[in-house]
Every structure is written in structure tokens, then in C-alpha cells.
C-alpha positions as CSV (number, residue, x, y, z in Angstrom):
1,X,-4.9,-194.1,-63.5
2,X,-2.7,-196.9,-62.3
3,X,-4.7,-200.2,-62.9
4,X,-3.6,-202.0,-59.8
5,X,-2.5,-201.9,-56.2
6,X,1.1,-203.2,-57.1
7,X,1.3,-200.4,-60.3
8,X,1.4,-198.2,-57.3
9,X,3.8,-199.8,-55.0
10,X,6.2,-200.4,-58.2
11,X,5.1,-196.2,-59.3
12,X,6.5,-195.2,-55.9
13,X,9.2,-197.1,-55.3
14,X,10.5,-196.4,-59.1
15,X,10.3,-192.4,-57.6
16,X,11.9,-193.3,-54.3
17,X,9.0,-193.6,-51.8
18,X,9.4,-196.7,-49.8
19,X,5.8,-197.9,-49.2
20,X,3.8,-200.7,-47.9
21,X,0.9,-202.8,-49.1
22,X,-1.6,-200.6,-46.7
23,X,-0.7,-197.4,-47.6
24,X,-0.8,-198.4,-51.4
25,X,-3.9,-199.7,-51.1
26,X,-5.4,-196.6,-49.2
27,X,-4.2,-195.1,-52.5
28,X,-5.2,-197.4,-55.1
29,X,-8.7,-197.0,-53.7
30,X,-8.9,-193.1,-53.2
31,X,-8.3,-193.2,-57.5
32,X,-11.2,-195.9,-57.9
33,X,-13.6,-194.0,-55.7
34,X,-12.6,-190.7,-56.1
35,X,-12.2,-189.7,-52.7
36,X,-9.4,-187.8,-50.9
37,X,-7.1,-189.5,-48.4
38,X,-6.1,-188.0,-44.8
39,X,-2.5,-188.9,-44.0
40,X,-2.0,-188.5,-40.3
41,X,1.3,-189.2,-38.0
42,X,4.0,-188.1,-36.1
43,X,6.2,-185.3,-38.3
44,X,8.7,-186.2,-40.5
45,X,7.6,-189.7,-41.4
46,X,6.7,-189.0,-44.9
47,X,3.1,-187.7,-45.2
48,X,3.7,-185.0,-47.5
49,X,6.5,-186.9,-49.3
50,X,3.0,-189.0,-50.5
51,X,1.7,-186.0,-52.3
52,X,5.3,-184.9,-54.0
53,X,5.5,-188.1,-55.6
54,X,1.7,-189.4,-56.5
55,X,2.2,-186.0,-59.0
56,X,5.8,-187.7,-59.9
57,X,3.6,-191.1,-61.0
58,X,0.8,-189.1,-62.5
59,X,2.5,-186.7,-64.3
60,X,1.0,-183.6,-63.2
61,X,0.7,-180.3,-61.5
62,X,1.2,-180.3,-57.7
63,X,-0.5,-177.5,-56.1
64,X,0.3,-177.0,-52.3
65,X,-1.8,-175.1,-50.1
66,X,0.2,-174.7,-46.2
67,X,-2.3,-174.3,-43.9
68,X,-1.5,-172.3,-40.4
69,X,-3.8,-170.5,-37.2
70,X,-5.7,-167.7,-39.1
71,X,-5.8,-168.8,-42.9
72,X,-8.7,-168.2,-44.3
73,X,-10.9,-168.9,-47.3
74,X,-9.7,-165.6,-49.3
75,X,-6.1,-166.9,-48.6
76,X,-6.9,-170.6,-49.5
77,X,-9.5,-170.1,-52.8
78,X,-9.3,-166.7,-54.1
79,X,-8.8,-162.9,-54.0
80,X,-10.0,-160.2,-56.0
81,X,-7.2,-158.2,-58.3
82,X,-8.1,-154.7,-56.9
83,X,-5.9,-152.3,-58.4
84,X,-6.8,-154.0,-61.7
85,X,-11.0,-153.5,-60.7
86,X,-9.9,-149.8,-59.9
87,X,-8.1,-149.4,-63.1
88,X,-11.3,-151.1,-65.4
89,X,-13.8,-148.8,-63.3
90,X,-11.6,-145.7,-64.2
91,X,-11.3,-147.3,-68.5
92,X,-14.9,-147.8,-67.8
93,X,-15.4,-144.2,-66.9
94,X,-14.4,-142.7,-70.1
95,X,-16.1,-145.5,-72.3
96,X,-19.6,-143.9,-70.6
97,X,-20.2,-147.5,-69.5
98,X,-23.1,-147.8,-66.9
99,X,-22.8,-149.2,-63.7
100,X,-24.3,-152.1,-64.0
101,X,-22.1,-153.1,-66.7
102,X,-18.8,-151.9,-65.1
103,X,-20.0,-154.3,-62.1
104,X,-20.4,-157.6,-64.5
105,X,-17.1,-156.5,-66.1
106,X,-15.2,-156.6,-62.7
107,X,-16.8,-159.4,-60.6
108,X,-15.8,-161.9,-63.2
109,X,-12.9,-164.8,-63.5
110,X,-10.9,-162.5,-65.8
111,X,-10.0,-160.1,-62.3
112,X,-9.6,-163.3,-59.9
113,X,-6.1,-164.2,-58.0
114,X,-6.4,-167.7,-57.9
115,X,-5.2,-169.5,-54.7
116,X,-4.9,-173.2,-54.6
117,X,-8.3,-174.4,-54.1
118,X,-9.5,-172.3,-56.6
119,X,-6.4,-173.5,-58.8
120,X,-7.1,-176.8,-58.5
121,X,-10.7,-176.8,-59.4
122,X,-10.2,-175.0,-62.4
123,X,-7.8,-176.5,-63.5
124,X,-7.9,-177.5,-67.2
125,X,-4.7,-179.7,-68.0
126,X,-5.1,-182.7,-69.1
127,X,-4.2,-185.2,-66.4
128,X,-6.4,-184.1,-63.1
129,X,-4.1,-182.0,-60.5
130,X,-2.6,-183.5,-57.0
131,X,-3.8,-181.2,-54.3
132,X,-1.4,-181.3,-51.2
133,X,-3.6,-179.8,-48.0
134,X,-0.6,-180.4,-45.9
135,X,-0.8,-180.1,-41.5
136,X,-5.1,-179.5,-41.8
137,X,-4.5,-179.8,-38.4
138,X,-2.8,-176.3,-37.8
139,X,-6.2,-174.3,-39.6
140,X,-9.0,-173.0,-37.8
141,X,-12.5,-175.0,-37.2
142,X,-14.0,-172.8,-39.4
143,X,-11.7,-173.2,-42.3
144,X,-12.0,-177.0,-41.6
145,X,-15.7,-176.1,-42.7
146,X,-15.4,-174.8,-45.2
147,X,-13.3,-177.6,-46.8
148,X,-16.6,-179.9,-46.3
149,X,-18.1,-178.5,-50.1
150,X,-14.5,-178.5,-51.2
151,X,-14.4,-182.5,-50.9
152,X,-17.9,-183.3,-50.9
153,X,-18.9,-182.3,-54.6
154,X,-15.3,-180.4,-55.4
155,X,-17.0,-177.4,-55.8
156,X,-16.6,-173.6,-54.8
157,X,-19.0,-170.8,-54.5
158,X,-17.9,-167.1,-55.0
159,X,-20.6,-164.8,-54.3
160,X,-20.2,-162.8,-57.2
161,X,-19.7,-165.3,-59.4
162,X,-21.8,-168.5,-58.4
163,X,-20.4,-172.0,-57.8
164,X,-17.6,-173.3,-59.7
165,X,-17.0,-177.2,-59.9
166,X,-14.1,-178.9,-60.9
167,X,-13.7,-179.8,-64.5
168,X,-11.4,-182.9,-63.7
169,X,-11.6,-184.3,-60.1
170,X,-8.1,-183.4,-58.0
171,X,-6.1,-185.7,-56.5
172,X,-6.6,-184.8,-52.8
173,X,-4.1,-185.5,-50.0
174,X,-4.8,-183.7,-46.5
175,X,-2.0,-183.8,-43.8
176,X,-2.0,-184.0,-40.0
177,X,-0.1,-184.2,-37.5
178,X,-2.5,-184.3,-35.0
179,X,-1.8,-180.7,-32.7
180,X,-5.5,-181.1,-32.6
181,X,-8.5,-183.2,-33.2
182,X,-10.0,-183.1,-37.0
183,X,-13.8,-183.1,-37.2
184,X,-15.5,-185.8,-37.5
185,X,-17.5,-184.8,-40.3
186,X,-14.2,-183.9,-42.2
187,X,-12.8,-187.5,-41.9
188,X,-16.2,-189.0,-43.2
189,X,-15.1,-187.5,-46.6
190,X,-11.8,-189.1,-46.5
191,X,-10.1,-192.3,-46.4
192,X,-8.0,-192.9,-43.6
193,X,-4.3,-193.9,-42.9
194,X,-2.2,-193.5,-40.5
195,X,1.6,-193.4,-40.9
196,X,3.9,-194.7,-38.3
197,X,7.4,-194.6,-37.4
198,X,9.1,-197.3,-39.8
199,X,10.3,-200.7,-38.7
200,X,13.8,-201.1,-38.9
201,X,14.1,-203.1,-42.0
202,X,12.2,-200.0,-43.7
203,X,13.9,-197.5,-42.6
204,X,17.2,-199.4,-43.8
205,X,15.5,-199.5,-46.9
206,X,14.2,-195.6,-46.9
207,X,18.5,-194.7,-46.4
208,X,19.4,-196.7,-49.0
209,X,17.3,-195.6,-51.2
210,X,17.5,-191.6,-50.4
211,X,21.2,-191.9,-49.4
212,X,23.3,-193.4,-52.3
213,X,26.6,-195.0,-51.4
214,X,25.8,-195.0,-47.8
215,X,28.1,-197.4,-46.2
216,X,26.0,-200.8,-44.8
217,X,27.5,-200.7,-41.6
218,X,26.9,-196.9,-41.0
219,X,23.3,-197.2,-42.1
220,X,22.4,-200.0,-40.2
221,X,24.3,-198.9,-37.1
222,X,22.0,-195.0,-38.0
223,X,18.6,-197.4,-38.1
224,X,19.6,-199.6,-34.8
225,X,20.3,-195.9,-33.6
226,X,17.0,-194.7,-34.4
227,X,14.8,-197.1,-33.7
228,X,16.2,-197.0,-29.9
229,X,16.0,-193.2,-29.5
230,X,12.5,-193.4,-30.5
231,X,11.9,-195.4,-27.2
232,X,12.8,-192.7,-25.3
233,X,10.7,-190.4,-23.8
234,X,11.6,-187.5,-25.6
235,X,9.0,-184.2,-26.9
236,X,9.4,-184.2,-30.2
237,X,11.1,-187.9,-31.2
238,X,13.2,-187.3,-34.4
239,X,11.4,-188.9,-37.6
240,X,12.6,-190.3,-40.9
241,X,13.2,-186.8,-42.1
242,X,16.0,-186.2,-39.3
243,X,17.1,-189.9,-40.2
244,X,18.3,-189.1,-43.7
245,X,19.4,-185.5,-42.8
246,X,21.8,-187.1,-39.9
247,X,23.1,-189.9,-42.7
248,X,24.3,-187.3,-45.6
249,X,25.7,-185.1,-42.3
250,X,27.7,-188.6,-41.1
251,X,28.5,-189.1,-45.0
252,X,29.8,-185.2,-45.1
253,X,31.9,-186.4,-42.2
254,X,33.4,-189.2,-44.1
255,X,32.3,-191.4,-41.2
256,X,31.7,-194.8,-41.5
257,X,30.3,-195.6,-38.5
258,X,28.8,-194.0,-35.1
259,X,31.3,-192.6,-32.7
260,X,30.3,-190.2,-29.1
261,X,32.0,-187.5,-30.5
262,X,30.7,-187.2,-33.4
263,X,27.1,-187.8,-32.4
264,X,27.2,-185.3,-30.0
265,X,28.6,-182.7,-32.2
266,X,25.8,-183.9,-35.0
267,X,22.5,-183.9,-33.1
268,X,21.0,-181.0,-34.2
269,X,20.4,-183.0,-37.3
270,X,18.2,-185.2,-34.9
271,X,16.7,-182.8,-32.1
272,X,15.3,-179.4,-33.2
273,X,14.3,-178.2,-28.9
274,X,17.1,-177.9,-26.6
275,X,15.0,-179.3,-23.9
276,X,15.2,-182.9,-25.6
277,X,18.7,-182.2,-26.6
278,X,20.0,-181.8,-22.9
279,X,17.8,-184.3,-21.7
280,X,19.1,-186.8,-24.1
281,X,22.8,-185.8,-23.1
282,X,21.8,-186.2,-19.1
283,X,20.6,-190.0,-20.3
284,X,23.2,-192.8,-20.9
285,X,24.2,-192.0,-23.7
286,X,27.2,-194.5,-24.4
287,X,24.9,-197.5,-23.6
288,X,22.2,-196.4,-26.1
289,X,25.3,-195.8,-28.8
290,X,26.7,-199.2,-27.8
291,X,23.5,-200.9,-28.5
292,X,22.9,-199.1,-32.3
293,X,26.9,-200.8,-32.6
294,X,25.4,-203.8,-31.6
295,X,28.3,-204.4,-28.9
């Protein structure tokens, strides 16, 4: 455990994550009082970044479980090893063993496929896994349910089996990037931050420190660029994620500064729908460039 709110701001900027006094905080307390943090935002500002490097700073495992439309609680805790059952019941077969015995055999943690959840509360290492539930937002209502025993006593229960609970508390980060309102009763269990777009000045920092030998003009002229795109009215406005990939394509370039032909050959690295694409390309697009040159 990292004994202060400025042991964690130090942890992450020593492993590259630029934070800031909220957000270090949020995590601070979430180790003190065990409780899992729900990280929400626009995409692409670093959300799951947070879970990459609080395993970085603790030192351990970082199991990931992805959610989508459809995923369910087999998927997310565990599955049972079928052809294995079907091969014991057949060993079991010739040994004369009776039913009732072939059953305990079979419906026991020996023929489980572990899936993250279940991964994470059984886990036995030394230092407590981080648990990444990343975009919560994209699962069902009824998986969001089922998360409530998860994070309320960090338990399981498997039919067969009985409950499980966690030898060593997980680290629990949850992800959202809000396609759809998260229950109430979900967020109660959490503590809550959201993650904005960054100010300039941090998003100068965030290239610096992702983007080695990064030329200052070009970098500053890419923030200035950045932060006045993300005034636009635009579907999906790029975040930090499209900032750092458009900086290493500029470096690829050998550019050292922002130029309309090369921005207009390079903004896929910025807009991923051709409806925002063409729509920024209808806009004025020398004035917004002449502004991110400061001219």
C-alpha cells in the first residue's frame, strides 16, 4: 500500500501517467477503504490507462475483463471444462464409482475455466490483483447486477460449488464511457471520478512524457491544436489517445510543426467516422490551424 496521496502521484508519474491531485486522491482512498473506483469520461482520455499502471505501482497481476451487449456471467466468472467432466465420468465408469461420487468429483474447482472475476477472487499471489472492468457501460442491466455481490463482499456463488470469497481484496477499477446510464445502486459501491479532457498545460505534459524527443514547438502547436478542435461540435471529439497517436505520426513525418497539408493527409489519426472527418474539412479549417500556430 502506498502510504500517502503524493506516494501515488509520484508512483504514477514515475510510470508515465500524468495525474492530478483529485484523481490521486480518489485513489489513495479506494486502498484505505477498500472500495472500487468507477472512472467515467469521454474515450480516449485515460481511464483504462489508470488500471495498466496502478498494477505497474503495485507490482501485480492485471486481469482485464472487456465487457460488451450480451456478456454474461458464465463469460465473466466461470465455465465448466466439459470434455474434461465427460472424460472423468467415462475414468469413473470403469473404477465402478457411484454416481454420487462421480458428481462431487466433477462439480468441483479442479474442472473450472476460470474467467476474470473468478480469477481475481481466487487469486492467491502475494500482492492483491488489479481488476480492470473496463466500458461497464457497454454490459447488460442484468450483468450490472450481478456485479453488486461481486463489489459488495467480493464474493461469488457457483451453484455447485457454494460461495467463494476473495482471499486478498482486488484492486477494482470499473470503466465508462457513459453510452448509458449505470445504476444507481452500482455507483453506491464505488467511489466516483470523472475524467475530463486535459487542460492544455497537461496535455503538453501527457506528450512529453509519452512522446520522447518531441520537438517544443510541434507539441505545443499539437496541444493549441487540440484543445480548439475539441470546441467544435463534432460526434466523437478526438481524446488524448488520438493526441499522442497524431504526435509519433507528425514525428514519423519528420515534421516539426503543423502544416494544411500534412494535417489533412494525417487525420485519421484524429477522427475515426467519416461524418466528422468531412464535416471538419467543410469548416475553416486554415483559421483553426492558424490559431494552434498562434499566428
Amino acid at each position: 500500500m502506498l502510504e500517502s496521496i503524493e506516494a501515488i502521484e509520484k508512483a504514477l508519474t514515475e510510470n508515465q501517467y500524468v495525474t492530478d491531485r483529485p484523481l490521486a486522491t480518489v485513489l489513495y482512498l479506494a486502498q484505505m477503504i477498500r472500495k472500487p473506483v468507477l472512472l467515467e469520461g469521454e474515450p480516449g482520455v485515460g481511464k483504462t490507462e489508470v488500471a495498466k499502471v496502478l498494477a505497474k505501482v503495485y507490482d501485480t497481476q492485471l486481469i482485464r475483463l472487456q465487457c460488451y451487449e450480451g456478456l454474461d456471467v458464465h463469460s465473466a466468472l466461470y465455465e465448466w471444462n466439459y470434455p474434461r467432466q465427460i472424460l472423468e465420468i467415462r475414468i469413473s465408469e470403469l473404477g465402478h464409482k457411484s454416481k454420487e461420487e462421480v458428481k462431487k468429483d466433477i462439480f468441483s474447482e479442479e474442472f473450472l475455466l476460470k474467467r476474470p472475476l473468478l480469477e481475481a477472487i481466487t487469486s492467491d499471489a502475494s500482492s492483491p490483483p488489479v481488476l480492470l472492468i473496463d466500458e461497464i457501460d457497454r454490459s447488460d442491466e442484468e450483468f450490472e447486477a450481478f456485479l453488486l455481490e461481486v463489489l459488495s463482499d467480493f464474493q461469488v456463488t457457483i451453484p455447485e460449488i457454494g460461495t467463494i470469497t476473495a482471499r486478498h481484496q482486488p484492486h477494482i477499477i470499473l470503466t465508462s464511457n457513459r453510452t448509458r446510464e449505470i445504476h444507481d445502486a452500482l455507483r453506491r459501491r464505488c467511489i466516483y471520478h470523472w475524467i475530463d479532457y486535459p487542460s492544455f498545460e497537461k496535455e503538453l505534459k501527457i506528450i512529453n512524457t509519452k512522446v520522447p524527443g518531441i520537438k517544443e514547438k510541434l507539441a505545443e502547436q499539437v496541444c493549441n491544436f487540440m484543445q480548439l478542435l475539441r470546441e467544435e461540435d463534432f460526434y466523437k471529439k478526438p481524446g488524448v489517445s488520438e493526441t499522442l497517436d497524431w504526435a509519433m505520426a507528425l514525428i514519423s513525418l519528420h515534421k516539426d510543426g503543423l502544416d494544411e497539408e500534412t494535417l489533412r493527409t494525417t487525420l485519421g489519426c484524429l477522427f475515426k467516422n467519416n461524418e466528422d472527418m468531412n464535416k471538419f474539412l467543410s469548416q475553416d479549417m486554415e483559421r483553426l490551424l492558424s490559431a494552434a500556430r498562434n499566428e
